[in-house]
PDB file of N, CA, C and O in Angstrom, chain B, residues numbered from 101:
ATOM      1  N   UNK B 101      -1.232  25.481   2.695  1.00  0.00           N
ATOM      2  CA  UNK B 101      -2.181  24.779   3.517  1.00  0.00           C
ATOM      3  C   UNK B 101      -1.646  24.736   4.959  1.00  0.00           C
ATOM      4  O   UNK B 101      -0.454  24.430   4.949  1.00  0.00           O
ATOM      5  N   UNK B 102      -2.156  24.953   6.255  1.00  0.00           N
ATOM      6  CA  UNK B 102      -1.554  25.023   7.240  1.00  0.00           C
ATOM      7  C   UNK B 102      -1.732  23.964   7.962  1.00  0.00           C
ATOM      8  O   UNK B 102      -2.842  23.432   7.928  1.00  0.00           O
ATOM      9  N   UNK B 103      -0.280  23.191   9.101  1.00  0.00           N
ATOM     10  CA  UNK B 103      -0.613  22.449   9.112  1.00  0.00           C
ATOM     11  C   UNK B 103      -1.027  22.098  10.915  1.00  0.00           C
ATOM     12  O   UNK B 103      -0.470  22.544  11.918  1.00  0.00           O
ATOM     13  N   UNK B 104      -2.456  20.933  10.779  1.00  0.00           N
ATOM     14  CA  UNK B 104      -2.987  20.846  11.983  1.00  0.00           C
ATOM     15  C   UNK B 104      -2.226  20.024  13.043  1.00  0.00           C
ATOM     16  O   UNK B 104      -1.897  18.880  12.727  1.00  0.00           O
ATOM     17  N   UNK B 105      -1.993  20.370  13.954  1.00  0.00           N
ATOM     18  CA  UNK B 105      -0.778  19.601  15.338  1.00  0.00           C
ATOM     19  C   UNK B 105      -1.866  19.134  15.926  1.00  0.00           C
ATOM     20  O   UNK B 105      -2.922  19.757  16.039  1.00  0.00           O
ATOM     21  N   UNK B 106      -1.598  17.789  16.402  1.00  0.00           N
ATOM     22  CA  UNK B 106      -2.838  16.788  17.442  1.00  0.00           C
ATOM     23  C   UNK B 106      -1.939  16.349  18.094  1.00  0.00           C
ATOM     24  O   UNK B 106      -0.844  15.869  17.804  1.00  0.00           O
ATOM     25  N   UNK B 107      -2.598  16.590  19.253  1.00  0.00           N
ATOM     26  CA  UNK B 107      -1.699  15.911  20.622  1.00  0.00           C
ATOM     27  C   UNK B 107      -2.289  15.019  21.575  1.00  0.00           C
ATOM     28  O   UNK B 107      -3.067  15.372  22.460  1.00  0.00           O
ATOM     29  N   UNK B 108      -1.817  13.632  21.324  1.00  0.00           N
ATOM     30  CA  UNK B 108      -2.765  12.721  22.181  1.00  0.00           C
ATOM     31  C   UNK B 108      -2.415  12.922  23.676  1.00  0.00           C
ATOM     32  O   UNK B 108      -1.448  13.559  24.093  1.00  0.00           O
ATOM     33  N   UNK B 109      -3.011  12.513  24.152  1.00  0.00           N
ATOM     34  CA  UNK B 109      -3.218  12.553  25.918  1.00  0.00           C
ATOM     35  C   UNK B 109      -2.684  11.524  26.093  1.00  0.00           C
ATOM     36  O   UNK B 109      -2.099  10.752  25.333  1.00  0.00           O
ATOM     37  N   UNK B 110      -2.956  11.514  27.441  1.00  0.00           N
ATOM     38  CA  UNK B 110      -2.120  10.355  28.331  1.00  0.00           C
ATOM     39  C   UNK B 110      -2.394   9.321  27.678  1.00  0.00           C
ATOM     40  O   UNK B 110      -1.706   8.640  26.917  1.00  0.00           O
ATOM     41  N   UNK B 111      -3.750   9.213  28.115  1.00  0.00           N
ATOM     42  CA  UNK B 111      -5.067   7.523  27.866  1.00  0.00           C
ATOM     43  C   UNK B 111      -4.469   6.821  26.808  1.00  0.00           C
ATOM     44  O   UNK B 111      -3.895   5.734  26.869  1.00  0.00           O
ATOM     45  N   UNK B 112      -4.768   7.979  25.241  1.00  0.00           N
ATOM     46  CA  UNK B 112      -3.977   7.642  23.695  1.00  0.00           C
ATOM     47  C   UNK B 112      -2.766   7.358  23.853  1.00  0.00           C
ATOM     48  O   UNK B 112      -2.472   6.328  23.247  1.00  0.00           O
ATOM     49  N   UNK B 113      -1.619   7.990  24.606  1.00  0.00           N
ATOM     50  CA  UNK B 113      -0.079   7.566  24.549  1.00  0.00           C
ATOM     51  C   UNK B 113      -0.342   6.151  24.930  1.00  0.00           C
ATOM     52  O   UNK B 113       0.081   5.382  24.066  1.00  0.00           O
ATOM     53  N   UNK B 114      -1.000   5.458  26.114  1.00  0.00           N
ATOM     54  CA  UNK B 114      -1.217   4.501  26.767  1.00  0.00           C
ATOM     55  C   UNK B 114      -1.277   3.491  25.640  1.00  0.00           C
ATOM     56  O   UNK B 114      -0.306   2.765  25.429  1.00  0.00           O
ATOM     57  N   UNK B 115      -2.441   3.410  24.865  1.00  0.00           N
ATOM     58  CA  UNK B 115      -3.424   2.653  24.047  1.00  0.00           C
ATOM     59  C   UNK B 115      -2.442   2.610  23.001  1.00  0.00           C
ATOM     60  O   UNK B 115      -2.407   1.475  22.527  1.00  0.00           O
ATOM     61  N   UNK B 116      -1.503   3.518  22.366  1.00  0.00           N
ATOM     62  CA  UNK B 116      -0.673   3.476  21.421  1.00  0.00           C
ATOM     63  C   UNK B 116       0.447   2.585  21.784  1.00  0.00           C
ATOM     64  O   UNK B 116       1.134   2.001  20.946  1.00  0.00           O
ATOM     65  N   UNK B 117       0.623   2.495  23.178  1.00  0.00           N
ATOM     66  CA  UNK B 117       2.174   1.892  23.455  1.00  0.00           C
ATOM     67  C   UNK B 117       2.054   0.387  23.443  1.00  0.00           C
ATOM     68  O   UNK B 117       2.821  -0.466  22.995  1.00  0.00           O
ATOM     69  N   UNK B 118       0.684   0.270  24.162  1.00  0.00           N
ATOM     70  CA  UNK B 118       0.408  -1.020  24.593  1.00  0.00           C
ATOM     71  C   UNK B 118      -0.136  -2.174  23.274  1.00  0.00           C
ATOM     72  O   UNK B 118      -0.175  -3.403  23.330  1.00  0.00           O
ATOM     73  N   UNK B 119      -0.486  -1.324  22.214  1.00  0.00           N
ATOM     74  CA  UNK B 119      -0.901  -2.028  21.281  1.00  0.00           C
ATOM     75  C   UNK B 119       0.626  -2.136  20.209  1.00  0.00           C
ATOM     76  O   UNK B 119       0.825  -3.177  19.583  1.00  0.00           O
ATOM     77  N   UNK B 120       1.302  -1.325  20.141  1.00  0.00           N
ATOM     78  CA  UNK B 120       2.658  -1.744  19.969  1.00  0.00           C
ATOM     79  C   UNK B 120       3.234  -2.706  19.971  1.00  0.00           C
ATOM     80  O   UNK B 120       3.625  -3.507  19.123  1.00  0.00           O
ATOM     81  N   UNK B 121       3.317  -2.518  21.823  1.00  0.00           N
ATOM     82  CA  UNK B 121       3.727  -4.157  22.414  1.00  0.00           C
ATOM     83  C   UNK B 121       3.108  -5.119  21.775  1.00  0.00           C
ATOM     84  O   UNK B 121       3.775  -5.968  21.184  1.00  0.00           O
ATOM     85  N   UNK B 122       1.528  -5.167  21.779  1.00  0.00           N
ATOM     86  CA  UNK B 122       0.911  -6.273  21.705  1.00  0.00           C
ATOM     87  C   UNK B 122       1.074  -6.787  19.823  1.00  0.00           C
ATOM     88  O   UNK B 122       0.738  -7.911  19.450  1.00  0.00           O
ATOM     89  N   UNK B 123       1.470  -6.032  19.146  1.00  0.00           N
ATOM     90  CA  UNK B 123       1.615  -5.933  17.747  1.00  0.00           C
ATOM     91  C   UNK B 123       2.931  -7.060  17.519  1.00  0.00           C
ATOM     92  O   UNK B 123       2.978  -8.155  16.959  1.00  0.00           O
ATOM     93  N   UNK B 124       4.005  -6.193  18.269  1.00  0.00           N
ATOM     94  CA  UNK B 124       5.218  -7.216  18.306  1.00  0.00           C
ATOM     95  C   UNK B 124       5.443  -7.942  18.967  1.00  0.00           C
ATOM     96  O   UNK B 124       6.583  -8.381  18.812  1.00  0.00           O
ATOM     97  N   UNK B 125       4.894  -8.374  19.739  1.00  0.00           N
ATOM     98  CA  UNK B 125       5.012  -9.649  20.660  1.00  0.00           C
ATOM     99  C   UNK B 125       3.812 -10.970  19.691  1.00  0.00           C
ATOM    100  O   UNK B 125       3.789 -12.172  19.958  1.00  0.00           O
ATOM    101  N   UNK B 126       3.204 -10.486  18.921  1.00  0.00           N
ATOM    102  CA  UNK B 126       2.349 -11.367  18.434  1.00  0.00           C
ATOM    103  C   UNK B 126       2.824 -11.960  16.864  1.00  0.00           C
ATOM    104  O   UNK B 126       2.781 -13.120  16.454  1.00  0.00           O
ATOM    105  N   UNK B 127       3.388 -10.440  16.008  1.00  0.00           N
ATOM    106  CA  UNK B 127       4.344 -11.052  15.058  1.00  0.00           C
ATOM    107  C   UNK B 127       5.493 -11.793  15.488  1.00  0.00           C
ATOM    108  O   UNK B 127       5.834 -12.601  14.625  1.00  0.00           O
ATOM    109  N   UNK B 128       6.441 -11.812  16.836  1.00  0.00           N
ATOM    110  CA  UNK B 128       7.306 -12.228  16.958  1.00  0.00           C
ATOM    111  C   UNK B 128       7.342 -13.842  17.172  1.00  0.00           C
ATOM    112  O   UNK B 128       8.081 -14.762  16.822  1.00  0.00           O
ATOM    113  N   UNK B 129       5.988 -13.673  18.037  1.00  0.00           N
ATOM    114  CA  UNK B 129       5.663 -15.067  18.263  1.00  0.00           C
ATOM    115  C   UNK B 129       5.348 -15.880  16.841  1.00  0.00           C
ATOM    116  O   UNK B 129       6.022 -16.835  16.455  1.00  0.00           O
ATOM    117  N   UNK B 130       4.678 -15.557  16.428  1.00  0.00           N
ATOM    118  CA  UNK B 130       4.663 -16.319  14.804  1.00  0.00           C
ATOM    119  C   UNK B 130       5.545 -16.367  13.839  1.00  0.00           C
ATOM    120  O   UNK B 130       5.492 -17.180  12.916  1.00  0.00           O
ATOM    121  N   UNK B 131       6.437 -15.481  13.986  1.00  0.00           N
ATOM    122  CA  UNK B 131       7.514 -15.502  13.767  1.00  0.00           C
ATOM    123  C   UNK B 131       8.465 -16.773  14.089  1.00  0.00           C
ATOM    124  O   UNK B 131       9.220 -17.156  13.195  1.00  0.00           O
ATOM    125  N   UNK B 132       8.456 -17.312  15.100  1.00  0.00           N
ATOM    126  CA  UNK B 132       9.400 -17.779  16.009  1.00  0.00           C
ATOM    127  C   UNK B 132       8.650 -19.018  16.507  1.00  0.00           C
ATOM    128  O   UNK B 132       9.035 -19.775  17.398  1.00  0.00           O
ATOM    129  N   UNK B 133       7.513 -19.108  15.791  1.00  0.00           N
ATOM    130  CA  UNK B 133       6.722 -20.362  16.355  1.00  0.00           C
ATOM    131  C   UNK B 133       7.082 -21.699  15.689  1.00  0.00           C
ATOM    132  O   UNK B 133       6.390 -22.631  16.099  1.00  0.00           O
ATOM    133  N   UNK B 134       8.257 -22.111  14.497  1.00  0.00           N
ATOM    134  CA  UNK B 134       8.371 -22.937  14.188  1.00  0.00           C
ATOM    135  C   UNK B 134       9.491 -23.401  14.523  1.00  0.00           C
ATOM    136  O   UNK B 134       9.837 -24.542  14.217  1.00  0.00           O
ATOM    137  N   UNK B 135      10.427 -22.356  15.394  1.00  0.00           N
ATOM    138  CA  UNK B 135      11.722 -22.850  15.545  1.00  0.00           C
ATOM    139  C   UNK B 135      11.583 -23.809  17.211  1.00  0.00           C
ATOM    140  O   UNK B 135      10.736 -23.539  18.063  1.00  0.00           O
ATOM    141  N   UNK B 136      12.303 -24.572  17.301  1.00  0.00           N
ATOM    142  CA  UNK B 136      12.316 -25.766  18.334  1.00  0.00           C
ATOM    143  C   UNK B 136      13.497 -25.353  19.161  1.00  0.00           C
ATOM    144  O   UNK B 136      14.521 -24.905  18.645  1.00  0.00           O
ATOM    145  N   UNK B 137      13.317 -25.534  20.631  1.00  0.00           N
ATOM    146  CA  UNK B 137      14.433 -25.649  21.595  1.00  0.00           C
ATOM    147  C   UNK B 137      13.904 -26.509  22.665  1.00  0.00           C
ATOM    148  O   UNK B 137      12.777 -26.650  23.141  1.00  0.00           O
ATOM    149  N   UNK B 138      15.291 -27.155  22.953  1.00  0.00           N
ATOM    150  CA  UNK B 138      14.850 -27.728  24.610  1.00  0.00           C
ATOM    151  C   UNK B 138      14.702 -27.703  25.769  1.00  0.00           C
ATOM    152  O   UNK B 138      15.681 -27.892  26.490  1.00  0.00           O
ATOM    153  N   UNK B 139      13.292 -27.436  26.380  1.00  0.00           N
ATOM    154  CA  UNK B 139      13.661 -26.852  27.684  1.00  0.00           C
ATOM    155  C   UNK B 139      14.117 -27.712  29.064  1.00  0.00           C
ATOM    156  O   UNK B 139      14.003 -27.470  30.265  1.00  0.00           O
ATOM    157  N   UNK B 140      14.626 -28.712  28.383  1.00  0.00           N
ATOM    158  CA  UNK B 140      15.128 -29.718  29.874  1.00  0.00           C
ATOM    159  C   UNK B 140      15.125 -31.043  29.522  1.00  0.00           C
ATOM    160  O   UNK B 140      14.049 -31.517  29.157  1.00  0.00           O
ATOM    161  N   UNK B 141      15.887 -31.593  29.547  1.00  0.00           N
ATOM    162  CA  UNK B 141      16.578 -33.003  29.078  1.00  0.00           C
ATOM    163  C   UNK B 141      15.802 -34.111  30.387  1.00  0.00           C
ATOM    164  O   UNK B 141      15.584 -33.703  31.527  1.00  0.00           O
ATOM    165  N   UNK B 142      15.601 -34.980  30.097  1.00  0.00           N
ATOM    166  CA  UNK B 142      14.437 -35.592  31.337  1.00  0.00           C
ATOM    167  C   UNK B 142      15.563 -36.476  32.013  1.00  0.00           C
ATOM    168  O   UNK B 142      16.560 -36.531  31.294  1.00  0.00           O
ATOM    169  N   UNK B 143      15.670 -37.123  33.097  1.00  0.00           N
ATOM    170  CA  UNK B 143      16.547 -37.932  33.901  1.00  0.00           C
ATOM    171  C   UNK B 143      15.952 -39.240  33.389  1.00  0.00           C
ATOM    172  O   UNK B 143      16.601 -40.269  33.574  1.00  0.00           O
ATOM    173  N   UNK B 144      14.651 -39.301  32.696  1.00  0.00           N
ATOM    174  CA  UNK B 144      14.771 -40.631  32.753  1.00  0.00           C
ATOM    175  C   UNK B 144      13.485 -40.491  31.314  1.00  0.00           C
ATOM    176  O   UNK B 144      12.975 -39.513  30.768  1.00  0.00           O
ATOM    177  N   UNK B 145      13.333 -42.030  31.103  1.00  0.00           N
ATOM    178  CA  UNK B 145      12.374 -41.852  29.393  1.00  0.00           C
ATOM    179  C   UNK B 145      11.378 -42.066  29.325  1.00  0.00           C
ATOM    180  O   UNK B 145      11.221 -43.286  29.346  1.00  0.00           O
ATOM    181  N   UNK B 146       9.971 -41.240  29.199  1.00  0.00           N
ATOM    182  CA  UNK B 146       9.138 -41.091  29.175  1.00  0.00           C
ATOM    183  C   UNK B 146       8.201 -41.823  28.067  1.00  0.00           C
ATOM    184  O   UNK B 146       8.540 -41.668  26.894  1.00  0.00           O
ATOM    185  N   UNK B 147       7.084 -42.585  28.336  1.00  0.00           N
ATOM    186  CA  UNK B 147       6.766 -43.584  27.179  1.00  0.00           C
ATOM    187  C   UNK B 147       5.366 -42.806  27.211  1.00  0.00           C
ATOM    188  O   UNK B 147       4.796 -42.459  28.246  1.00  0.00           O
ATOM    189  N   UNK B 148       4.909 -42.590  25.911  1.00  0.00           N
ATOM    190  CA  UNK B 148       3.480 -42.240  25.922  1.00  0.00           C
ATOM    191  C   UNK B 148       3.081 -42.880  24.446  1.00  0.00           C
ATOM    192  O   UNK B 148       3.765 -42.697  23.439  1.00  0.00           O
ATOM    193  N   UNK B 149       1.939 -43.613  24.482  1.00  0.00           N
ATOM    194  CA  UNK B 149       1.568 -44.302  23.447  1.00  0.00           C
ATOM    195  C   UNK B 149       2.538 -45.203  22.375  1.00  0.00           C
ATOM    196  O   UNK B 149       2.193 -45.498  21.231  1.00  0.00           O
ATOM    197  N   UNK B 150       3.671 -45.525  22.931  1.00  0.00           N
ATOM    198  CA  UNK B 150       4.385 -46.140  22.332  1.00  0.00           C
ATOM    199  C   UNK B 150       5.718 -45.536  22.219  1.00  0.00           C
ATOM    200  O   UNK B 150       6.776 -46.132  22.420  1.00  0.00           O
ATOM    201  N   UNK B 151       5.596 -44.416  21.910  1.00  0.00           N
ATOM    202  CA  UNK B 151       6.774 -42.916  21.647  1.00  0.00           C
ATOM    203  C   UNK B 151       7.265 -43.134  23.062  1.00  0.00           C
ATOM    204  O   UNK B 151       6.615 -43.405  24.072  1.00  0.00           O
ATOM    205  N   UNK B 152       9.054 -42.881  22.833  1.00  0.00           N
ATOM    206  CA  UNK B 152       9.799 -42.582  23.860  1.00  0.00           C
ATOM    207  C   UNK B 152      10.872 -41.407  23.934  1.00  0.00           C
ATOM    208  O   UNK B 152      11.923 -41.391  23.294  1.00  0.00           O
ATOM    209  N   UNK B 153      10.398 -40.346  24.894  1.00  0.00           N
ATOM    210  CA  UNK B 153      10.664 -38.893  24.552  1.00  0.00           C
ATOM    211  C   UNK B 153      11.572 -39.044  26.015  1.00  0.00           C
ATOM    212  O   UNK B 153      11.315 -39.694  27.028  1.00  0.00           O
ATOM    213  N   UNK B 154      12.971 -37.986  25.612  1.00  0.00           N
ATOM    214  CA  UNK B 154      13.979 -38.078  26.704  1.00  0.00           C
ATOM    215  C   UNK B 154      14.195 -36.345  27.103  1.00  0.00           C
ATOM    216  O   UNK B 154      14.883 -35.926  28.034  1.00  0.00           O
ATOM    217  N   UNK B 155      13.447 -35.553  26.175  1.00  0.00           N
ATOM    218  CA  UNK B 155      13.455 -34.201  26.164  1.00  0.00           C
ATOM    219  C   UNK B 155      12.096 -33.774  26.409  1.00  0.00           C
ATOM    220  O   UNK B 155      11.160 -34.572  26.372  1.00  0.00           O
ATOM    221  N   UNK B 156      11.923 -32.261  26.716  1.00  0.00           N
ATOM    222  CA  UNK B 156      10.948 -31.277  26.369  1.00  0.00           C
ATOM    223  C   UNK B 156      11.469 -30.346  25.808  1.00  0.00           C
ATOM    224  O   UNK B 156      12.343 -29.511  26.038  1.00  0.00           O
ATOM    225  N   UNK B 157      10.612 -30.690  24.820  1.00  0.00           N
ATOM    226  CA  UNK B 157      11.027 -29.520  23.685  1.00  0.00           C
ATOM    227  C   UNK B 157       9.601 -28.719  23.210  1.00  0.00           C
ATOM    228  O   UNK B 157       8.457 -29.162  23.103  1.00  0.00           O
ATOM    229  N   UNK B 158      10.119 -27.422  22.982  1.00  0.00           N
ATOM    230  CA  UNK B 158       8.852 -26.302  23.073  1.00  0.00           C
ATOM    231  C   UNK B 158       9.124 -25.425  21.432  1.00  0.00           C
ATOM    232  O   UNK B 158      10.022 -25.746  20.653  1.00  0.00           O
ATOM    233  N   UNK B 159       8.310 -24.505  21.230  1.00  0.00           N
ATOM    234  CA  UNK B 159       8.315 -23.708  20.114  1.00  0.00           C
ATOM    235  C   UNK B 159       8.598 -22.380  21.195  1.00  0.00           C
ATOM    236  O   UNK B 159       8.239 -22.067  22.331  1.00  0.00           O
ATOM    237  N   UNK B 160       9.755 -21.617  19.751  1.00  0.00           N
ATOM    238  CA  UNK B 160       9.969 -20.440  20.725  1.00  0.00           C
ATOM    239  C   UNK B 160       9.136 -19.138  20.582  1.00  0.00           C
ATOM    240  O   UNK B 160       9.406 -17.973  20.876  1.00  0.00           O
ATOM    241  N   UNK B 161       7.792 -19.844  19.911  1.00  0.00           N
ATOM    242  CA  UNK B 161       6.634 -18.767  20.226  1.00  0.00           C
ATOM    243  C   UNK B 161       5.876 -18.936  21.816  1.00  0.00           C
ATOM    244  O   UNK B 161       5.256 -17.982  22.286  1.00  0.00           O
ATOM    245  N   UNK B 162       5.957 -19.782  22.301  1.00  0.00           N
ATOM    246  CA  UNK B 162       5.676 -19.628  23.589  1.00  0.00           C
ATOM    247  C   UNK B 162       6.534 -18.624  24.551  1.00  0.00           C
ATOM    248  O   UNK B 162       6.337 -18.484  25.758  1.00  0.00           O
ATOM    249  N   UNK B 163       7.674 -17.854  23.654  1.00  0.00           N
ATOM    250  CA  UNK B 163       7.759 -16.677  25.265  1.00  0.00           C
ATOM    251  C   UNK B 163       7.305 -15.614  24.786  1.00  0.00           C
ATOM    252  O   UNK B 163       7.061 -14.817  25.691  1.00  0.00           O
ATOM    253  N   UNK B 164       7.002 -15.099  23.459  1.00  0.00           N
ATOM    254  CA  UNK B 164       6.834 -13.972  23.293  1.00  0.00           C
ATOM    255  C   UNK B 164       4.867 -14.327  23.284  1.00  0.00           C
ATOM    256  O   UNK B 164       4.236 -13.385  23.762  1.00  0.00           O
ATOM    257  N   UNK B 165       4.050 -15.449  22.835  1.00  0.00           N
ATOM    258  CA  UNK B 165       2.634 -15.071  22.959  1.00  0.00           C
ATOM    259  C   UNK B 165       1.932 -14.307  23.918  1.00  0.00           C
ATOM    260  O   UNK B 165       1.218 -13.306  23.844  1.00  0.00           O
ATOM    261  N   UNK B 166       2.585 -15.541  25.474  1.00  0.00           N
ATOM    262  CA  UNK B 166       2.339 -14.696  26.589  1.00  0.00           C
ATOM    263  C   UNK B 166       1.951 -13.744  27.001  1.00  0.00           C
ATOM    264  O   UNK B 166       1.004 -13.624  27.779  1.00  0.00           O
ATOM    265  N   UNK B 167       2.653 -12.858  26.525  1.00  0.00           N
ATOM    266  CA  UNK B 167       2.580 -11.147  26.361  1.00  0.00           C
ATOM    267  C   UNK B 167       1.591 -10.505  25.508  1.00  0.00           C
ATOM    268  O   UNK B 167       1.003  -9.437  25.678  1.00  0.00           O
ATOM    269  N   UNK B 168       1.524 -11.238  24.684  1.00  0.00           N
ATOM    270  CA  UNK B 168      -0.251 -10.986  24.336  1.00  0.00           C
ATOM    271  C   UNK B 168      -1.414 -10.960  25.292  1.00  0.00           C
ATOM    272  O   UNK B 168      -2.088 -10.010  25.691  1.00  0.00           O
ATOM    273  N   UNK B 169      -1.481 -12.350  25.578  1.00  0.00           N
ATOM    274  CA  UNK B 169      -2.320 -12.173  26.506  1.00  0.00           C
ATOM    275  C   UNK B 169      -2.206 -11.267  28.010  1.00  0.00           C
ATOM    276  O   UNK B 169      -3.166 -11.358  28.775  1.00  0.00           O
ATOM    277  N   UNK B 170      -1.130 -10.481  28.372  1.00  0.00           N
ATOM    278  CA  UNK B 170      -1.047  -9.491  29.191  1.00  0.00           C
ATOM    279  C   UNK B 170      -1.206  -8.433  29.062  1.00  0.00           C
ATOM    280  O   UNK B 170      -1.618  -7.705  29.965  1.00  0.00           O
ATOM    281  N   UNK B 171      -0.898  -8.016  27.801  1.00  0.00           N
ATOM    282  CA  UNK B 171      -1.705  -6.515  27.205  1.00  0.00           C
ATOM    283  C   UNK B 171      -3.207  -6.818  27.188  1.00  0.00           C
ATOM    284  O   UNK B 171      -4.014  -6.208  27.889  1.00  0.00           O
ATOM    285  N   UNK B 172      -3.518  -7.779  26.359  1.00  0.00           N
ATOM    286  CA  UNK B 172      -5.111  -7.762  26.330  1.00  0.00           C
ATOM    287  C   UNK B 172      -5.453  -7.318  27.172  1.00  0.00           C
ATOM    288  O   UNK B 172      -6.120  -6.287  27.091  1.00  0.00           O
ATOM    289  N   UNK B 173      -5.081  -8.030  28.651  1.00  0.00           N
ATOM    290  CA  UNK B 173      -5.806  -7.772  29.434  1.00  0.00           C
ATOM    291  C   UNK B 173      -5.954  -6.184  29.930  1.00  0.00           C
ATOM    292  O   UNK B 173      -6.971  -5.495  30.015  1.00  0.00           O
ATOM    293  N   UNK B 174      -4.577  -5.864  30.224  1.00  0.00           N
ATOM    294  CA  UNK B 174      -4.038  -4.399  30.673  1.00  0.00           C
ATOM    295  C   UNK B 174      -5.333  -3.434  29.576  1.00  0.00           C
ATOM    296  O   UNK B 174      -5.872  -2.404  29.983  1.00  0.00           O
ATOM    297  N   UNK B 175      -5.574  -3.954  28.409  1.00  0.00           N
ATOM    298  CA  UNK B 175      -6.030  -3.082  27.770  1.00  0.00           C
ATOM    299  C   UNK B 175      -7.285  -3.068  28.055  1.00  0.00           C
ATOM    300  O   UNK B 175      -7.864  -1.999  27.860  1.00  0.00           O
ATOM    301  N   UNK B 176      -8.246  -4.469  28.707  1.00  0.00           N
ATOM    302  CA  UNK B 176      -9.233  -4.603  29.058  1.00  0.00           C
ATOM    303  C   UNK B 176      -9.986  -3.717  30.069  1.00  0.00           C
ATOM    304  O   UNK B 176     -11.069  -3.132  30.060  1.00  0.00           O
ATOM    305  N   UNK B 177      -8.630  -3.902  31.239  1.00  0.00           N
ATOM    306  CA  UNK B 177      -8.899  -3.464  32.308  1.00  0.00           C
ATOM    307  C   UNK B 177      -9.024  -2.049  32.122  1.00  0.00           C
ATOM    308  O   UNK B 177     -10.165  -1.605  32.253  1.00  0.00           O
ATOM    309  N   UNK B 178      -8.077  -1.215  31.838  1.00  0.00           N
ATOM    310  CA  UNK B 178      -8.197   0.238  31.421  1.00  0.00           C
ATOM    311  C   UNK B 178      -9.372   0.976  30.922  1.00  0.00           C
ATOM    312  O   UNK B 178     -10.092   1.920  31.246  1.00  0.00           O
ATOM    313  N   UNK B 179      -9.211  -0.016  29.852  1.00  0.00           N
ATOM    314  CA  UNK B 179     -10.065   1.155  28.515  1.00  0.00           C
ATOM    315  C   UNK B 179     -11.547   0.470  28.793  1.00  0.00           C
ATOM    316  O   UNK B 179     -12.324   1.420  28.704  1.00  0.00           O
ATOM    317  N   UNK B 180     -12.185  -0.526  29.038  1.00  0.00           N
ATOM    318  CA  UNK B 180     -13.119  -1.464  28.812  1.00  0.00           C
ATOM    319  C   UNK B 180     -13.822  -1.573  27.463  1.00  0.00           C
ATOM    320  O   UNK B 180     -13.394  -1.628  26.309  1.00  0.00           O
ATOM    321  N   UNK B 181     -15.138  -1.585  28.037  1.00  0.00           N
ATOM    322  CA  UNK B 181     -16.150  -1.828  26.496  1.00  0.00           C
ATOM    323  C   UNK B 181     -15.793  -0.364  25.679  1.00  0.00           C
ATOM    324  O   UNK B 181     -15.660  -0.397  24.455  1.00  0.00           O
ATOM    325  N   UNK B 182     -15.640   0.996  26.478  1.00  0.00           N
ATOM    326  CA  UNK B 182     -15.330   1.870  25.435  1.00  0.00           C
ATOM    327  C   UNK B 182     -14.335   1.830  24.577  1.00  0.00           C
ATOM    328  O   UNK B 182     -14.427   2.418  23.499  1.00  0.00           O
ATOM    329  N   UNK B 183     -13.255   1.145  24.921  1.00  0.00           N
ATOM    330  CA  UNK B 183     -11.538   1.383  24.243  1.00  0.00           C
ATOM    331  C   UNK B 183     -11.781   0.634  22.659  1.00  0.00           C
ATOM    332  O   UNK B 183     -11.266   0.894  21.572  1.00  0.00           O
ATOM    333  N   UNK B 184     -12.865  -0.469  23.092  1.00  0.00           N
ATOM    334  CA  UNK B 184     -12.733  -1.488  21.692  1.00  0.00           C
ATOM    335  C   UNK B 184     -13.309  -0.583  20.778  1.00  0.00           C
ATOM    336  O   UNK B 184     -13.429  -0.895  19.593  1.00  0.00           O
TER     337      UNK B 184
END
């Protein structure tokens, strides 16, 4: 059986790379969305509804989601209504 060679173009290398990214930056984030760090210890104690919080503390899916939403867009802008 012989076999057929396909060679994507630029556009496809593009659309392949970027959805990559956007693949692992989105498992990573869910990945990583339950673990806790602090991003800054407060100088002083913050009262909200009773609760008294001396930290900010974040999930470390907030650095990799981001990047979701920057491919989207990249991919928006590029490809538009045809790419989807």
């Amino acid at each position: 059986m012989p076999q057929i060679h396909y060679t994507l173009t630029r556009p496809q290398k593009l659309f392949v790379v970027c959805t990559a990214i956007f693949l692992t930056a989105l498992v990573v984030a869910e990945a990583t969305a339950s673990k806790l760090f602090t991003v800054i210890e407060l100088p002083f104690t913050l009262s909200i509804l009773g609760q008294d919080f001396n930290e900010v503390v974040m999930t470390a899916g907030v650095i990799a989601f981001p990047v979701t939403f920057i491919i989207t867009d990249l991919l928006n802008e590029y490809y538009g209504k045809s790419g989807i």
